[in-house]
PDB file of N, CA, C and O in Angstrom:
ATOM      1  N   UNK A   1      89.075  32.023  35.371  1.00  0.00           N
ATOM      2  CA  UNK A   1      88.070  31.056  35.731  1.00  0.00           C
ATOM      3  C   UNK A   1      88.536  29.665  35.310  1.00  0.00           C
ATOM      4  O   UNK A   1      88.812  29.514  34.120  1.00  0.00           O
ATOM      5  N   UNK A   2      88.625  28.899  35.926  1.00  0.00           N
ATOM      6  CA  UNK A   2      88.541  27.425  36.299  1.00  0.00           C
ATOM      7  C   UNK A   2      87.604  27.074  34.817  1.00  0.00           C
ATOM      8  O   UNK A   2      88.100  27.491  33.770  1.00  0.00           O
ATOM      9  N   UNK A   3      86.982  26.722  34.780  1.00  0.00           N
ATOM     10  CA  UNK A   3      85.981  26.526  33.647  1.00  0.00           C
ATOM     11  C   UNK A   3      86.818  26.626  32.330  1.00  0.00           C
ATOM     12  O   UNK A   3      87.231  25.719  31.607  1.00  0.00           O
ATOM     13  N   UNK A   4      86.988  28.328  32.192  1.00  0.00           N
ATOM     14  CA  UNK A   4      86.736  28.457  30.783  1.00  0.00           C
ATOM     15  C   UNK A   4      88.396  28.498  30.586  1.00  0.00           C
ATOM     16  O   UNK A   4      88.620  28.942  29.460  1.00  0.00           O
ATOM     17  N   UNK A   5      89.418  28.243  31.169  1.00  0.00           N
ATOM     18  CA  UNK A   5      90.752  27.723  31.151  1.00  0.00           C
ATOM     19  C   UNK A   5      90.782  26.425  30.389  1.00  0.00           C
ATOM     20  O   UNK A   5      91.244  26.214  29.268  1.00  0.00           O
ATOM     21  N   UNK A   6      90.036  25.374  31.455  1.00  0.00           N
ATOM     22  CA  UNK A   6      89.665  23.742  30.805  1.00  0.00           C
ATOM     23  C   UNK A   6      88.884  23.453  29.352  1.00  0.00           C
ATOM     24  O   UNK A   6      88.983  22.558  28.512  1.00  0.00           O
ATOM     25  N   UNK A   7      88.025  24.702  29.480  1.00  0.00           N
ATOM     26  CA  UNK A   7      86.816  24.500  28.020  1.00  0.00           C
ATOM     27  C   UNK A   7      88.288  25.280  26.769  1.00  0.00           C
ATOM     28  O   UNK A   7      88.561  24.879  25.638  1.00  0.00           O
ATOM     29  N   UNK A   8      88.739  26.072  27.302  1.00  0.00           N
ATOM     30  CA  UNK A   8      89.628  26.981  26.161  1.00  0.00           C
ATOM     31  C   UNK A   8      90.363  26.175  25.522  1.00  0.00           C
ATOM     32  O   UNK A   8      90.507  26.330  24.310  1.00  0.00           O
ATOM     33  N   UNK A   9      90.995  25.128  26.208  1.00  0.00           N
ATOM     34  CA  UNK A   9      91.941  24.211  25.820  1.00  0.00           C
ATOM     35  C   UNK A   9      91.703  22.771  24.932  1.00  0.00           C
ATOM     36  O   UNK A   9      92.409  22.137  24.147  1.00  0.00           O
ATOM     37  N   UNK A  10      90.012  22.561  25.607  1.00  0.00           N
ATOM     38  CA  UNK A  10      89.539  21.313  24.846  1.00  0.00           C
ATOM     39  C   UNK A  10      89.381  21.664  23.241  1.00  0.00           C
ATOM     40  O   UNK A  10      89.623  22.807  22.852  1.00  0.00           O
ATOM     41  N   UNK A  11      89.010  20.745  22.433  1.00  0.00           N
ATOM     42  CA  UNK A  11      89.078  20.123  20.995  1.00  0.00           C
ATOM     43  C   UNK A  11      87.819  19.388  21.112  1.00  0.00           C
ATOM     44  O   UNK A  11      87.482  18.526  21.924  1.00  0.00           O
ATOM     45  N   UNK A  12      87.029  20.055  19.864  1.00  0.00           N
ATOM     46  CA  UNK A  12      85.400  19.016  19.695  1.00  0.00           C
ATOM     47  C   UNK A  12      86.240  17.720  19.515  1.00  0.00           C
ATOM     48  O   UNK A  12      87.352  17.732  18.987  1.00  0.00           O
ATOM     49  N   UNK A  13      85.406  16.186  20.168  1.00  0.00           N
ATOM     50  CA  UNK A  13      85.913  14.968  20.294  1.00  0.00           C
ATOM     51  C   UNK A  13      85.660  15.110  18.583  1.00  0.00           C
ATOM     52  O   UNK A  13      85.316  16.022  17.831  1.00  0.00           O
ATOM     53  N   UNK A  14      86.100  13.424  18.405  1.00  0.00           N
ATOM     54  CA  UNK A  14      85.619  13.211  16.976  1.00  0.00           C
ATOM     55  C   UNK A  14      84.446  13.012  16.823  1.00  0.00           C
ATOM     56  O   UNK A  14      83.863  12.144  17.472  1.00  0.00           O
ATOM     57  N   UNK A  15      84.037  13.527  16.219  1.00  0.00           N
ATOM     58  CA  UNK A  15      82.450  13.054  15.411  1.00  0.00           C
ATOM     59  C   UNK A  15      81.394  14.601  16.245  1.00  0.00           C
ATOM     60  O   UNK A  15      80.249  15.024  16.092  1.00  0.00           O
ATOM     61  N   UNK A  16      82.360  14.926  16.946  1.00  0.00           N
ATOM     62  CA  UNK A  16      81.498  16.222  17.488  1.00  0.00           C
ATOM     63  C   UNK A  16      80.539  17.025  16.611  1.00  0.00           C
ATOM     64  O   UNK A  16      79.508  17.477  17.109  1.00  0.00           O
ATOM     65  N   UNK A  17      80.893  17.253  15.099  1.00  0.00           N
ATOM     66  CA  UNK A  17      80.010  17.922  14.478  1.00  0.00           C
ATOM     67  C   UNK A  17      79.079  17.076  13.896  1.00  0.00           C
ATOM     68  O   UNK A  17      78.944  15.861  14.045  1.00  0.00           O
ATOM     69  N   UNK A  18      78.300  18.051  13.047  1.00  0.00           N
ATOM     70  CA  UNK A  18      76.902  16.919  12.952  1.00  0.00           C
ATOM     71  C   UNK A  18      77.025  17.149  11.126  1.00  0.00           C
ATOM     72  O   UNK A  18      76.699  18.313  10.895  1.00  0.00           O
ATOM     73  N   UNK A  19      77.254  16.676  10.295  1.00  0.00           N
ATOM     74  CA  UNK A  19      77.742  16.231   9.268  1.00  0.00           C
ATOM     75  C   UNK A  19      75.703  15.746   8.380  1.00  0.00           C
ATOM     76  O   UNK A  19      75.119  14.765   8.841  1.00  0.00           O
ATOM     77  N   UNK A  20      75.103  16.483   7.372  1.00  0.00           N
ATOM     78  CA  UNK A  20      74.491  16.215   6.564  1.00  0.00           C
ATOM     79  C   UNK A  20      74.463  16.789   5.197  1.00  0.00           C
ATOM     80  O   UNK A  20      73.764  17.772   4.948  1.00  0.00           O
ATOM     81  N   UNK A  21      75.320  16.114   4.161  1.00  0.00           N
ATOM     82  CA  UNK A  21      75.192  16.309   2.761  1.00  0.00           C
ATOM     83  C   UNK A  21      76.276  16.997   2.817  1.00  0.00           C
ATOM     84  O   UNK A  21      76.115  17.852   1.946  1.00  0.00           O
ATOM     85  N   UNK A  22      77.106  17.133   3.213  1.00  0.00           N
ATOM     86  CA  UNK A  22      78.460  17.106   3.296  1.00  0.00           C
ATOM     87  C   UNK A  22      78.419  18.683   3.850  1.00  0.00           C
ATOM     88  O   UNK A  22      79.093  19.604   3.389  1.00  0.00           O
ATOM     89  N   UNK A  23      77.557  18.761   4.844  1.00  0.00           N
ATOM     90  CA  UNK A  23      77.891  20.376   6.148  1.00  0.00           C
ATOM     91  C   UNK A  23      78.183  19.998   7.475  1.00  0.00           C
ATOM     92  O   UNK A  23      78.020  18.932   8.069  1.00  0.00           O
ATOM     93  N   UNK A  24      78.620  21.026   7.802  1.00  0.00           N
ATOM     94  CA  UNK A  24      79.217  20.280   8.965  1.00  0.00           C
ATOM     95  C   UNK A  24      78.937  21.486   9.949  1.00  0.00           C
ATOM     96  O   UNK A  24      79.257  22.615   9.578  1.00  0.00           O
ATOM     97  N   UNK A  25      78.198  21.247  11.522  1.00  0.00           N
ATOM     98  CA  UNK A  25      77.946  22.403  12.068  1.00  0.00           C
ATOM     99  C   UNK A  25      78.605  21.741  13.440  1.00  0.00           C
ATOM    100  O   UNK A  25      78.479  20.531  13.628  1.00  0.00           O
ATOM    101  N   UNK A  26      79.248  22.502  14.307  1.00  0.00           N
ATOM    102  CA  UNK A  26      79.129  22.509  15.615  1.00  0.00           C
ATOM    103  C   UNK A  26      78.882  23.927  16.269  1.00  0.00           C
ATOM    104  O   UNK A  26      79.741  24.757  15.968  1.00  0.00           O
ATOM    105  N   UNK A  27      78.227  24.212  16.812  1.00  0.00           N
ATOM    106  CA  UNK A  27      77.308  24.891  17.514  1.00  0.00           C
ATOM    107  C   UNK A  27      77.825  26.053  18.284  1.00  0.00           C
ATOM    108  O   UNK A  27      78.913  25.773  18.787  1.00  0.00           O
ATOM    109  N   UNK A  28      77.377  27.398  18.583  1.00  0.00           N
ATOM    110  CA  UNK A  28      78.323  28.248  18.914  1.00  0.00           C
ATOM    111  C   UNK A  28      77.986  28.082  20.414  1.00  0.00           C
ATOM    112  O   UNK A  28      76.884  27.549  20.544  1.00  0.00           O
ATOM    113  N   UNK A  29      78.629  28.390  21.659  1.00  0.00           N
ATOM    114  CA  UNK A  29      78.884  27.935  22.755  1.00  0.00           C
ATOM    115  C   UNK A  29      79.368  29.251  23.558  1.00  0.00           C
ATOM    116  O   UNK A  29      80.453  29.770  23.299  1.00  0.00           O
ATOM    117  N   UNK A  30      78.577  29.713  24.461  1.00  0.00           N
ATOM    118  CA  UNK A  30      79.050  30.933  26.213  1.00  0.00           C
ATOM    119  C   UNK A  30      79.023  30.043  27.176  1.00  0.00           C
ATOM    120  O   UNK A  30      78.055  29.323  27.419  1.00  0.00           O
ATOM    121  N   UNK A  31      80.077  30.044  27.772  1.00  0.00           N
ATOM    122  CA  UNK A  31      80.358  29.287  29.153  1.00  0.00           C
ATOM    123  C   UNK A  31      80.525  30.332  30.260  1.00  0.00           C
ATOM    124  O   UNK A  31      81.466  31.110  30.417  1.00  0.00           O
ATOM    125  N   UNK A  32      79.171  30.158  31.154  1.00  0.00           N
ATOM    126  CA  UNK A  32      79.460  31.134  32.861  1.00  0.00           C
ATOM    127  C   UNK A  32      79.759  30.633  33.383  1.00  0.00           C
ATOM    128  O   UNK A  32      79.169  29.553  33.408  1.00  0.00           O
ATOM    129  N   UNK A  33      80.968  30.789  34.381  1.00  0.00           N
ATOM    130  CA  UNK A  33      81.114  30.271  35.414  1.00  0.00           C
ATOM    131  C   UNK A  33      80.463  30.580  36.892  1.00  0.00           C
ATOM    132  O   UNK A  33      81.114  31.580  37.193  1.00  0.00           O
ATOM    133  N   UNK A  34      79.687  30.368  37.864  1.00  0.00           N
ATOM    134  CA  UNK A  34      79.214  31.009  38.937  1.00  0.00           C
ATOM    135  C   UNK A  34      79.913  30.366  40.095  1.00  0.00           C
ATOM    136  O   UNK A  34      80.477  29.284  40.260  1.00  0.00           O
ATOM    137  N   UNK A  35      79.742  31.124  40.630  1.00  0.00           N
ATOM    138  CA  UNK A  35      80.349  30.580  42.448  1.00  0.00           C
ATOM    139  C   UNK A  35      79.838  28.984  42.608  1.00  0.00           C
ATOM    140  O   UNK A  35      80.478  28.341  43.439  1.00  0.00           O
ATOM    141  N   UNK A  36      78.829  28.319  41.953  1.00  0.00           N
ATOM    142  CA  UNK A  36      78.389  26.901  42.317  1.00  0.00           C
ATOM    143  C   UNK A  36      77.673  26.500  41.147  1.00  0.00           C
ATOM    144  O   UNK A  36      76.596  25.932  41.323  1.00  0.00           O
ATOM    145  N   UNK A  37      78.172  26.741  39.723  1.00  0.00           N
ATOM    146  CA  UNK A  37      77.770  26.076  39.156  1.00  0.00           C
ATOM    147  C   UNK A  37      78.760  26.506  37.516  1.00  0.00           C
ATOM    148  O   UNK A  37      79.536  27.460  37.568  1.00  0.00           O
ATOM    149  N   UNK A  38      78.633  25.848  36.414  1.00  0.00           N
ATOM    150  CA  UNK A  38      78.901  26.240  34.994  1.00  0.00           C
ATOM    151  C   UNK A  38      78.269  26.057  34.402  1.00  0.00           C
ATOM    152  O   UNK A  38      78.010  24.874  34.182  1.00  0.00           O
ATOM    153  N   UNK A  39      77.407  27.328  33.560  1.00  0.00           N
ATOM    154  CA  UNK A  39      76.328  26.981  32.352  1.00  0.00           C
ATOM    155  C   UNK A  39      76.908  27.088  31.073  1.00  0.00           C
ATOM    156  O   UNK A  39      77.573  27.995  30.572  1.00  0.00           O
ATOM    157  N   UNK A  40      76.594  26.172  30.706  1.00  0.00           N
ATOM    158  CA  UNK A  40      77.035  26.110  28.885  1.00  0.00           C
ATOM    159  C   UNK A  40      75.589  26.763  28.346  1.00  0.00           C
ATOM    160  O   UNK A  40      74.502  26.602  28.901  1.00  0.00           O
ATOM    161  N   UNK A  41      75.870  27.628  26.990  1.00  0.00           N
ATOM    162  CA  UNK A  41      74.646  27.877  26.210  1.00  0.00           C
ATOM    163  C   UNK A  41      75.151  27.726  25.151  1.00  0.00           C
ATOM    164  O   UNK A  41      76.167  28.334  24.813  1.00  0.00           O
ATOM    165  N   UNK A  42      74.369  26.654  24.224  1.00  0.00           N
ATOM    166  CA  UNK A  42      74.354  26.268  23.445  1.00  0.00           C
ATOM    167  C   UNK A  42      73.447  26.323  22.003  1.00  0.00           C
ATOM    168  O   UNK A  42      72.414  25.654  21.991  1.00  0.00           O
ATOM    169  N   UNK A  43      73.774  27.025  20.911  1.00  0.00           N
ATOM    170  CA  UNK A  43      73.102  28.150  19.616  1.00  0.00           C
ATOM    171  C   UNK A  43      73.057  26.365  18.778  1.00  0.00           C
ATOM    172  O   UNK A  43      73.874  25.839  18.022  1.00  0.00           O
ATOM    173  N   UNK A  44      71.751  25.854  19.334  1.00  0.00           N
ATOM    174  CA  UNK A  44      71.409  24.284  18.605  1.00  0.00           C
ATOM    175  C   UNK A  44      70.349  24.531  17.633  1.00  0.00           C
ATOM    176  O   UNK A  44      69.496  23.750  18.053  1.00  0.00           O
ATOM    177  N   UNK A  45      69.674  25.275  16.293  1.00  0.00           N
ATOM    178  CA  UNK A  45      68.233  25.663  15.862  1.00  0.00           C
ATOM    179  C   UNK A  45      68.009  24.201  15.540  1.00  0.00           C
ATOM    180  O   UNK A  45      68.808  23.267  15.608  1.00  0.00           O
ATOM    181  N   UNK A  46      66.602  24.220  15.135  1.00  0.00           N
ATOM    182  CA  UNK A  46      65.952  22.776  15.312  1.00  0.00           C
ATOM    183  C   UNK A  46      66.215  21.890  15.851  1.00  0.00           C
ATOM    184  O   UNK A  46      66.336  20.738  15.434  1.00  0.00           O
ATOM    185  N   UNK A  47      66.395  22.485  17.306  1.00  0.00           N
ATOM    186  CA  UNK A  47      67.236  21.172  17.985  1.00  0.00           C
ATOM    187  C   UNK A  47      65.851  21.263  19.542  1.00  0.00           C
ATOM    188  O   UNK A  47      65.831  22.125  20.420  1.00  0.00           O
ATOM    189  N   UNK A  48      65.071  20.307  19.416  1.00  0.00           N
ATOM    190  CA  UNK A  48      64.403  20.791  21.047  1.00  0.00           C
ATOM    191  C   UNK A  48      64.858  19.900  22.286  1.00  0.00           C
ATOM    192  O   UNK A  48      65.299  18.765  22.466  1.00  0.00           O
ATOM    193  N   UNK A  49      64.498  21.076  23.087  1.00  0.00           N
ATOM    194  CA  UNK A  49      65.120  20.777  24.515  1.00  0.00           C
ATOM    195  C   UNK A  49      65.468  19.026  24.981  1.00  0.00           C
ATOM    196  O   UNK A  49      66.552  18.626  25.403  1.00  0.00           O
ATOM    197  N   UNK A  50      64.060  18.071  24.732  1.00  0.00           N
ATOM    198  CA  UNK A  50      64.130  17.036  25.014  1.00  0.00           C
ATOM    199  C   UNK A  50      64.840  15.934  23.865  1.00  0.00           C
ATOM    200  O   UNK A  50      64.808  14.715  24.040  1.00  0.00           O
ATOM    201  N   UNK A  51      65.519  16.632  22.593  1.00  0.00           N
ATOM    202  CA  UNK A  51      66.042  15.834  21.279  1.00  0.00           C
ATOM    203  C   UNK A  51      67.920  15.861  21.697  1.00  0.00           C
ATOM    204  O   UNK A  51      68.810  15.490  20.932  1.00  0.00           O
ATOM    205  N   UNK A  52      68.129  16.484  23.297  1.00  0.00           N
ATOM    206  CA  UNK A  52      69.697  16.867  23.780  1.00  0.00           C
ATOM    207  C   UNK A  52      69.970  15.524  24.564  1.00  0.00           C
ATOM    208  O   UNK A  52      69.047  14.811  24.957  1.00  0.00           O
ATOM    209  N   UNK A  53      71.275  15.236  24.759  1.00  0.00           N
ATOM    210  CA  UNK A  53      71.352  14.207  25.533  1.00  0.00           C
ATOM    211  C   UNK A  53      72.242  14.544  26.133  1.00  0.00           C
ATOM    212  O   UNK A  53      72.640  15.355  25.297  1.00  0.00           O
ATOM    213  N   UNK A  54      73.399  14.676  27.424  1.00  0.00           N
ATOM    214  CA  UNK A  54      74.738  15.314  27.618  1.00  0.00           C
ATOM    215  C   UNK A  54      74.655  13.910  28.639  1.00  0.00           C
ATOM    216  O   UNK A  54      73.770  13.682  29.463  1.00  0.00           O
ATOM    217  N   UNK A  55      75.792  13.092  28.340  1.00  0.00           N
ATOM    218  CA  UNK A  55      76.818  12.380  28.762  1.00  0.00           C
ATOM    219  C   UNK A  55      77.877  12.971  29.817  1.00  0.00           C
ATOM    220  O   UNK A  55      77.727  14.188  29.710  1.00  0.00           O
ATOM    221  N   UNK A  56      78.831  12.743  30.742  1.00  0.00           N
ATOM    222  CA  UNK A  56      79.859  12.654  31.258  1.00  0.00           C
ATOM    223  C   UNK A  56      80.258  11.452  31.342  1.00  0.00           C
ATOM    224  O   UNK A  56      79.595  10.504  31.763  1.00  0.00           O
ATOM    225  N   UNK A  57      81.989  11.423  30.716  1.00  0.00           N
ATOM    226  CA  UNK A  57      82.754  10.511  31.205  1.00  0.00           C
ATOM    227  C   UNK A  57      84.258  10.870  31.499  1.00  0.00           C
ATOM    228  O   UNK A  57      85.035  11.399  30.703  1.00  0.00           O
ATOM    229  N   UNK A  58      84.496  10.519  32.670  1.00  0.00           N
ATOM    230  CA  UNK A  58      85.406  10.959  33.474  1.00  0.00           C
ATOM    231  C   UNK A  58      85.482  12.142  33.443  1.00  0.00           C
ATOM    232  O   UNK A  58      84.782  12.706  34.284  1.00  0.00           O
ATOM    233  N   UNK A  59      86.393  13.127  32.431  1.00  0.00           N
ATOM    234  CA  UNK A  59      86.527  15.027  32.566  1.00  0.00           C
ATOM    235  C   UNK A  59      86.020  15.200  31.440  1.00  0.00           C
ATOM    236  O   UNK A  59      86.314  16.281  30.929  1.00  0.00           O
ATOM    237  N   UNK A  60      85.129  14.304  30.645  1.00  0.00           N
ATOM    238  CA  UNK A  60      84.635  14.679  29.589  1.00  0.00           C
ATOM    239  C   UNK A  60      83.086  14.594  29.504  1.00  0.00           C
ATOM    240  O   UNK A  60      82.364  13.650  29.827  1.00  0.00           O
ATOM    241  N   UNK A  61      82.729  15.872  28.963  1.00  0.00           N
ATOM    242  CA  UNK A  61      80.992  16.171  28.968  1.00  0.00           C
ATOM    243  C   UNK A  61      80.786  15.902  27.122  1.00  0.00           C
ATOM    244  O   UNK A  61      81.567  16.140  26.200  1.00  0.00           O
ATOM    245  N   UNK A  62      79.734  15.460  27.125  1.00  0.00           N
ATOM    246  CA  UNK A  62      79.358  15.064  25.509  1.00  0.00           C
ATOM    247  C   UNK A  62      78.468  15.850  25.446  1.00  0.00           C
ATOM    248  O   UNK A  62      78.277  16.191  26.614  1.00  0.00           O
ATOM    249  N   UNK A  63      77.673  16.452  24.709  1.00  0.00           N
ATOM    250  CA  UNK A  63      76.186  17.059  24.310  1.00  0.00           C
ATOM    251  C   UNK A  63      75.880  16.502  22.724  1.00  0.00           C
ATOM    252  O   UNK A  63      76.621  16.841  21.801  1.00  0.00           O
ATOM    253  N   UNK A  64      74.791  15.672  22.531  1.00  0.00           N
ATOM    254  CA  UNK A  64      74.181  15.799  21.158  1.00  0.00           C
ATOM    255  C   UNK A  64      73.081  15.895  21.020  1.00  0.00           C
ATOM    256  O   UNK A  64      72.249  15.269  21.677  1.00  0.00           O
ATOM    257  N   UNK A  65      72.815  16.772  20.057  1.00  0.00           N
ATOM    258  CA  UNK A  65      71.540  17.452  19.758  1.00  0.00           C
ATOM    259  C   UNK A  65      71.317  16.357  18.601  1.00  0.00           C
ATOM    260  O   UNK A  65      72.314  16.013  17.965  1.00  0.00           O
ATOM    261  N   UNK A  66      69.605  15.578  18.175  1.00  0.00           N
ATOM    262  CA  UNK A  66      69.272  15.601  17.143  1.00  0.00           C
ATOM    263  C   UNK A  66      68.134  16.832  16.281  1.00  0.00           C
ATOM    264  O   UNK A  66      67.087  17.057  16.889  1.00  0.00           O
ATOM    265  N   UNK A  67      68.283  17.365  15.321  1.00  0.00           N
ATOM    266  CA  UNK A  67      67.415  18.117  14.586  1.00  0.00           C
ATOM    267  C   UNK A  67      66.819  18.065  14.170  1.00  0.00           C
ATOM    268  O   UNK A  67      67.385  18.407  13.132  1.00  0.00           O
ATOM    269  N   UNK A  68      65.017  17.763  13.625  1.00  0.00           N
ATOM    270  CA  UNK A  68      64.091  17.516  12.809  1.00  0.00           C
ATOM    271  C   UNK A  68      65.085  17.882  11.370  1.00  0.00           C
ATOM    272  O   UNK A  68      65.768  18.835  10.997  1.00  0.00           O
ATOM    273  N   UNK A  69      64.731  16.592  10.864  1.00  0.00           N
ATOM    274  CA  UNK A  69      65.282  16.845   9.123  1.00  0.00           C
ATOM    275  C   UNK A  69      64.147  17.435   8.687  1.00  0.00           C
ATOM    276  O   UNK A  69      62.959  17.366   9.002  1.00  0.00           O
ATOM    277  N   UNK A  70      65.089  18.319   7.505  1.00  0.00           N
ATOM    278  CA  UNK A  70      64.107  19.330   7.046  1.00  0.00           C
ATOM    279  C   UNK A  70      63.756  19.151   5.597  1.00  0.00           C
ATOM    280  O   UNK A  70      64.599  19.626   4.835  1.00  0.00           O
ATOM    281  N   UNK A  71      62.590  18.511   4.961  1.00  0.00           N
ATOM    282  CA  UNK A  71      62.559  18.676   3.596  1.00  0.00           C
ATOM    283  C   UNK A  71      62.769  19.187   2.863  1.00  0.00           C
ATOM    284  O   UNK A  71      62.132  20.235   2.969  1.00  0.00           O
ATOM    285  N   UNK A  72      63.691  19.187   1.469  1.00  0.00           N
ATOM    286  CA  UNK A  72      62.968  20.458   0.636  1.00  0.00           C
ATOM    287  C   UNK A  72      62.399  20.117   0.206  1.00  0.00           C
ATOM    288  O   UNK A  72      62.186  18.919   0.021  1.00  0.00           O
ATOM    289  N   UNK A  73      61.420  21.747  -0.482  1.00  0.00           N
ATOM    290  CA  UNK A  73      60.087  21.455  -0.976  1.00  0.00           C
ATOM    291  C   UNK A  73      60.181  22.891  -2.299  1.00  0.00           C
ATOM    292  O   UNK A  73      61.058  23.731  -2.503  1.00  0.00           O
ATOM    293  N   UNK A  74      59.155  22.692  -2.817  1.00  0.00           N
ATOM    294  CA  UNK A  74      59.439  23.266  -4.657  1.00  0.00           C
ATOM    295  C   UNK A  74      58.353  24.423  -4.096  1.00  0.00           C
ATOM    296  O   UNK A  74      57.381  24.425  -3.342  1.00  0.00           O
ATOM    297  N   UNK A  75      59.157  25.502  -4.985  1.00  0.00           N
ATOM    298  CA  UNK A  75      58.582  26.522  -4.938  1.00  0.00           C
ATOM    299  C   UNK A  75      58.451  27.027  -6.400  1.00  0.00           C
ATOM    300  O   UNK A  75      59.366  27.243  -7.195  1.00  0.00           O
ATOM    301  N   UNK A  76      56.879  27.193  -6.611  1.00  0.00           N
ATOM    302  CA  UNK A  76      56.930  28.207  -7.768  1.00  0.00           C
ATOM    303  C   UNK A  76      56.768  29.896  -7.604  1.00  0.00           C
ATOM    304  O   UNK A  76      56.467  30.590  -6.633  1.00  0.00           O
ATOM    305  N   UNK A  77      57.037  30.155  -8.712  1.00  0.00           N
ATOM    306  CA  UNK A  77      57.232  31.630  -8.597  1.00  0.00           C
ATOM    307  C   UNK A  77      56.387  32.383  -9.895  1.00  0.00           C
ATOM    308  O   UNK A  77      56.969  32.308 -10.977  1.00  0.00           O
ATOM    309  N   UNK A  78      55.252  33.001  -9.883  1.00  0.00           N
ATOM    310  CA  UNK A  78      54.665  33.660 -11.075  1.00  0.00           C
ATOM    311  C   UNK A  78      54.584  34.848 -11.230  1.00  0.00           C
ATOM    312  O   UNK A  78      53.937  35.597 -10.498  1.00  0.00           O
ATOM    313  N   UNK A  79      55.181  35.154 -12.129  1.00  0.00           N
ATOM    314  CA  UNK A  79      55.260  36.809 -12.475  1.00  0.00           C
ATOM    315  C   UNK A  79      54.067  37.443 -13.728  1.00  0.00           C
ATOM    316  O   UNK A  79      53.671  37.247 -14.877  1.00  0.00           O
ATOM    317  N   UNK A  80      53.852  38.429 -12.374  1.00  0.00           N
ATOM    318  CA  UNK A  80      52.342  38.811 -13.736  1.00  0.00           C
ATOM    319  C   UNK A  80      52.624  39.682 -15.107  1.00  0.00           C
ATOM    320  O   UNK A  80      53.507  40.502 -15.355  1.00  0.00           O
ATOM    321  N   UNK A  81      51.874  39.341 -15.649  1.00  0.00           N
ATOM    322  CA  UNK A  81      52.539  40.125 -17.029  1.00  0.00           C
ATOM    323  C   UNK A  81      51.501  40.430 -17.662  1.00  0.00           C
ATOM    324  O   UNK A  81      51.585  41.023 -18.737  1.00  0.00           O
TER     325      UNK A  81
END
């Protein structure tokens, strides 16, 4: 497949991963190819549909997801005795 020849070969651009507190995720990725089309699926959690943006420029497709930042928050724990 045409597709996943071109995708096999590419390299996340720079800055492709998403970098907070020093983690670094880029996203796990199935590419179909169909007779008239290529779907990327993309494993983004806290990422919603309308927080995606995908760019093309020239043979290059961008996707960035932003994620609701997630607080932490304190947990107590009481053990009965």
């Amino acid at each position: 497949m045409v597709a996943e020849q071109r995708f096999a070969k590419a390299q996340p651009a720079e800055g492709a991963h998403h970098e907070t507190q020093n983690r670094q995720f880029l996203p796990a990725t199935d590419i179909i190819e169909t007779a008239d089309a290529v779907i990327l699926k993309l494993d983004m959690p806290g990422v919603a549909k309308e927080d995606v943006d995908l760019t093309v420029d020239k043979e290059t497709l961008t996707i960035v997801g932003k994620a609701a930042q997630v607080k932490p928050r304190k947990v107590e724990i009481a053990a009965a005795g």
